[in-house]
C-alpha positions in Angstrom: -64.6 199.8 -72.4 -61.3 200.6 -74.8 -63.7 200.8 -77.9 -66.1 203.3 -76.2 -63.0 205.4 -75.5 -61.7 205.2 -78.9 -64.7 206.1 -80.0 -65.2 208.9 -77.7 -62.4 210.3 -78.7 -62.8 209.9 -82.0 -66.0 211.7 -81.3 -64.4 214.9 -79.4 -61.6 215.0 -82.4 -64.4 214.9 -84.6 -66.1 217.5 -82.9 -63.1 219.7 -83.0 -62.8 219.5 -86.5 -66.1 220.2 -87.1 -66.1 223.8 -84.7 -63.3 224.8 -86.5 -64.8 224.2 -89.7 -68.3 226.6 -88.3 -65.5 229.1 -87.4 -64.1 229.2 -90.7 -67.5 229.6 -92.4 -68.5 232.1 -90.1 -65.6 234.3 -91.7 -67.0 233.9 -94.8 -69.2 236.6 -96.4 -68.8 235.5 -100.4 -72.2 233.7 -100.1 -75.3 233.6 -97.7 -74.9 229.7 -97.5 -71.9 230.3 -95.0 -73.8 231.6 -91.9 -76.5 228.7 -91.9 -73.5 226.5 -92.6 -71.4 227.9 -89.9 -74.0 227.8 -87.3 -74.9 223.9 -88.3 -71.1 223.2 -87.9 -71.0 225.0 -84.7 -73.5 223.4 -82.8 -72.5 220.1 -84.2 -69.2 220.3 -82.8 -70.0 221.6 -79.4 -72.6 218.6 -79.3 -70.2 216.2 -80.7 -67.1 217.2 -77.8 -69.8 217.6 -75.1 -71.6 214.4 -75.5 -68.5 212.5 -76.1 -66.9 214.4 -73.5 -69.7 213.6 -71.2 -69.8 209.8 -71.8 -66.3 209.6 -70.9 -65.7 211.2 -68.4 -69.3 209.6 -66.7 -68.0 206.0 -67.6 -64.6 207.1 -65.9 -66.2 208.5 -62.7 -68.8 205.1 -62.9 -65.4 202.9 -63.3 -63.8 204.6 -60.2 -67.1 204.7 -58.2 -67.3 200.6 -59.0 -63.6 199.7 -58.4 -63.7 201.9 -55.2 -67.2 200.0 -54.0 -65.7 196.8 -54.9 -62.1 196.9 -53.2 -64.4 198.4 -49.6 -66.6 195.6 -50.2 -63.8 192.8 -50.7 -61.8 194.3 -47.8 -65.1 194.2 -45.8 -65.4 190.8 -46.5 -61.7 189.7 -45.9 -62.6 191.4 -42.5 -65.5 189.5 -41.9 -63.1 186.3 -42.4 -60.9 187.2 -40.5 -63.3 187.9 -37.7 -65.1 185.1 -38.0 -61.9 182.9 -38.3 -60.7 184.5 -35.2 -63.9 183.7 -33.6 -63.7 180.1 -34.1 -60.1 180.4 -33.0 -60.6 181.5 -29.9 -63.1 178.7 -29.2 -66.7 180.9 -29.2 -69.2 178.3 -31.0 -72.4 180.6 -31.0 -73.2 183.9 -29.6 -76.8 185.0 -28.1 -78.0 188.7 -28.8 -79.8 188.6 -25.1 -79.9 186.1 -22.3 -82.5 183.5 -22.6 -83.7 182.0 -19.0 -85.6 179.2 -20.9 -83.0 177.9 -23.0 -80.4 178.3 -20.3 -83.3 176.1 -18.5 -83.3 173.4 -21.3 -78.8 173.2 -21.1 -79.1 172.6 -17.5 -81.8 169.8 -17.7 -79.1 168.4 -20.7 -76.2 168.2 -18.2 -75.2 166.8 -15.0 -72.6 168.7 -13.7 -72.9 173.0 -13.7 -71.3 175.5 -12.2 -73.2 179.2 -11.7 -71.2 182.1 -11.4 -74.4 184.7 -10.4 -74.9 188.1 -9.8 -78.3 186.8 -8.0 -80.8 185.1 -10.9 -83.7 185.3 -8.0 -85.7 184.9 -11.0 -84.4 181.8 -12.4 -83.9 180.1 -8.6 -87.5 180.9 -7.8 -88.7 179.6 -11.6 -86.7 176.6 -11.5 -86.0 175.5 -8.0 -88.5 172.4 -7.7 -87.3 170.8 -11.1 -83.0 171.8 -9.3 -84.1 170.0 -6.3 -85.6 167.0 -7.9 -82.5 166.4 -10.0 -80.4 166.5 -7.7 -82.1 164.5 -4.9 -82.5 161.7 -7.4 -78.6 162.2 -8.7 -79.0 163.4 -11.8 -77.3 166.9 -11.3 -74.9 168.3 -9.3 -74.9 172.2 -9.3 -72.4 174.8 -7.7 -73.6 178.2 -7.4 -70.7 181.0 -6.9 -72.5 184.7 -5.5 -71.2 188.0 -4.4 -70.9 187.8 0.0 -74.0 189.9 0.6 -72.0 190.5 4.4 -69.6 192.1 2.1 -70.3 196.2 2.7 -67.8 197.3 0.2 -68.6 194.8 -2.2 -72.9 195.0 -2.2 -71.5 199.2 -2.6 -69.3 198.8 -5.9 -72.0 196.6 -7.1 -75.6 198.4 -6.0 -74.4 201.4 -8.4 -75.2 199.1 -11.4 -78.9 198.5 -10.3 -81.7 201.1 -10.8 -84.1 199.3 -8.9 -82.4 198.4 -5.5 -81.6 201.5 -3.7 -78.6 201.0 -2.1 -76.1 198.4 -1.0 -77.7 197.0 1.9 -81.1 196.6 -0.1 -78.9 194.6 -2.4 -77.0 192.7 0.2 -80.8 191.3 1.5 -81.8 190.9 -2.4 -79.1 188.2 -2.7 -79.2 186.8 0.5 -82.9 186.5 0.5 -82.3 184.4 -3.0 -79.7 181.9 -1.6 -81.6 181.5 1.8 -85.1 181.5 0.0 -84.8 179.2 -3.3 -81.1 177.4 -2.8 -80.8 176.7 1.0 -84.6 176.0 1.9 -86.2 175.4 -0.9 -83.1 173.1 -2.6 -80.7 171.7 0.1 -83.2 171.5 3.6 -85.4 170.0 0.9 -83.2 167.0 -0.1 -83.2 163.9 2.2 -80.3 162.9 2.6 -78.8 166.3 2.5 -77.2 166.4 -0.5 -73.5 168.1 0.4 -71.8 166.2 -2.4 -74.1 167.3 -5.3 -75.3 171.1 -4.3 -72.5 173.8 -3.2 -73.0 177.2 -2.7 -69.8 179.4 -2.6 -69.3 183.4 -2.2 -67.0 185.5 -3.6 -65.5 188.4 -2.0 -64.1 190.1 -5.0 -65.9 192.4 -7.7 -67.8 189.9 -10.8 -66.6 191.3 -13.9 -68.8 188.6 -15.4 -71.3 185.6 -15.0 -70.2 182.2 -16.0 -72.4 179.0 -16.7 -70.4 175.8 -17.2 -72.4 172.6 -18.5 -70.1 169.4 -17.9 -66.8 170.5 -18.6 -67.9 170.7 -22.2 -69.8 174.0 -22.9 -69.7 177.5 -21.4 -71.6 180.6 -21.5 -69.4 183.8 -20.5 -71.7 187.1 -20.0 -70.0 190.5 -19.5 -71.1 193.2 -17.1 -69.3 195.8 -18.8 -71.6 199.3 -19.2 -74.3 197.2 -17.1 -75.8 200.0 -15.8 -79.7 199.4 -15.1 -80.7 196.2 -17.2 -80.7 196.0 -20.3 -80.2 193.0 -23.4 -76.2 192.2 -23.3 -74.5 189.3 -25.1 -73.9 185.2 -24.1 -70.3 183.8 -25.7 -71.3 180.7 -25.6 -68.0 177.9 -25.9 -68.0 174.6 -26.7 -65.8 171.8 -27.6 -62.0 171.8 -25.5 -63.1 174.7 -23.6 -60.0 173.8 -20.1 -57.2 175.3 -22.5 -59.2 178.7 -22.7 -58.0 181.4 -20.0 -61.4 182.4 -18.9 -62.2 178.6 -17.9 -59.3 178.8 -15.9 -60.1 181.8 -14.0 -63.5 180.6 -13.6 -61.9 177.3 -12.0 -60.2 179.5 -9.6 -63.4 180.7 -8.4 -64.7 177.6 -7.9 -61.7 176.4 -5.2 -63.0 178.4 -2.9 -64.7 176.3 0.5 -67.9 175.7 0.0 -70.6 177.4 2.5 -72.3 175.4 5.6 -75.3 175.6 4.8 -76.5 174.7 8.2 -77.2 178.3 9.2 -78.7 181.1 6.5 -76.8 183.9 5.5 
């Protein structure tokens, strides 16, 4: 880069010299050589200074252009490290564009101890309930399910106005208790024989959800925000693995799940 600007500027002196030159011939009227001369010189020189002049100043704005593109693309990428660093710091192993019922089906057949903090899932109850039911008549799973109290008229309010499809708060109110009396109390606990009231608790909450929480053994958790969840549409799973009980959110979640467990004697 130094040598092409020595020898750009070499180039534009050059080119100086030589305009100067075609001005001085073109002052000159002793021989008819001079005006041919002078107009050779002339345009020599303004080619010489604007080419040279050119390259320069094109390899200057190149040079900045590059620099600048480089230092953005560094800082993006110290960004992007110290994203990602904070990431891992703050415990999140993976996250998942979209929910996914059927993988969320696999971690739950993997474990033997989750906890459901649920909007409703009627889809996923009604999907899954036989395989539930089986586990955990035979011991292999114990499952606590946390919902919203569908007798709750203030809550099922706050929360119908993030649904399209349910009109109104009581129709949501009957959408959830329909899914714990349908698919968790009949077709899960009456099912199981003995009862099983140590392995299968269903809890209500009466306070707003800002999220849903899936916790598999103590050792894995999936956190999904309802922020902007109006209507349905794809939002994220932070998924958190390894020693998830220091992390505030599996505190909070704990909370939730101190609350007395329903008798499930009598349908909601």
């Amino acid at each position: 880069m130094q040598k092409l600007v020595w020898y750009g500027v070499i180039a534009i002196l050059l080119g100086v010299a030589v305009l100067i030159l075609g001005y001085f011939w073109s002052d000159q009227h002793s021989s008819h050589y001079y005006p041919f001369a002078s107009f050779l010189a002339l345009n020599l020189g303004g080619l010489l200074i604007f080419s040279a002049g050119y390259t320069l100043l094109t390899e200057f704005q190149l040079k900045r252009d590059f620099a600048r593109e480089m230092s953005a693309s560094i800082d993006e990428k110290l960004r992007t490290v110290q994203l990602n660093r904070t990431i891992i710091d703050s415990g999140i192993a993976e996250i998942l564009l979209r929910f996914n019922d059927e993988l969320l089906s696999r971690r739950i057949a993997e474990a033997s101890g989750v906890k459901m903090l649920v909007m409703r899932n009627d889809t996923f109850f009604r999907e899954n309930h036989e395989e539930l039911r089986t586990r955990i008549a035979s011991g292999q799973l114990s499952l606590e399910v946390v919902l919203p109290n569908p007798r709750n008229g203030n809550l099922m309010a706050l929360l119908s106005a993030k649904y399209s499809d349910l009109p109104d708060a009581n129709r949501l109110g009957h959408s959830i208790a329909e899914s714990a009396n349908t698919w968790l109390r009949e077709q899960i606990w009456q099912r199981c024989d003995p009862r099983p009231t140590d392995r299968f608790r269903l809890r209500l909450m009466e306070t707003y959800p800002l999220y849903s929480a899936y916790l598999f053994d103590d050792k894995e958790l999936w956190y999904i925000p309802y922020h902007h969840r109006q209507n349905w549409h794809p939002i994220p799973v932070f998924i958190y693995r390894g020693n998830i009980k220091t992390l505030e959110l599996y505190k909070d979640l704990q909370e939730v799940f101190r609350t007395n467990p329903l008798d499930l004697s009598n349908p909601l």
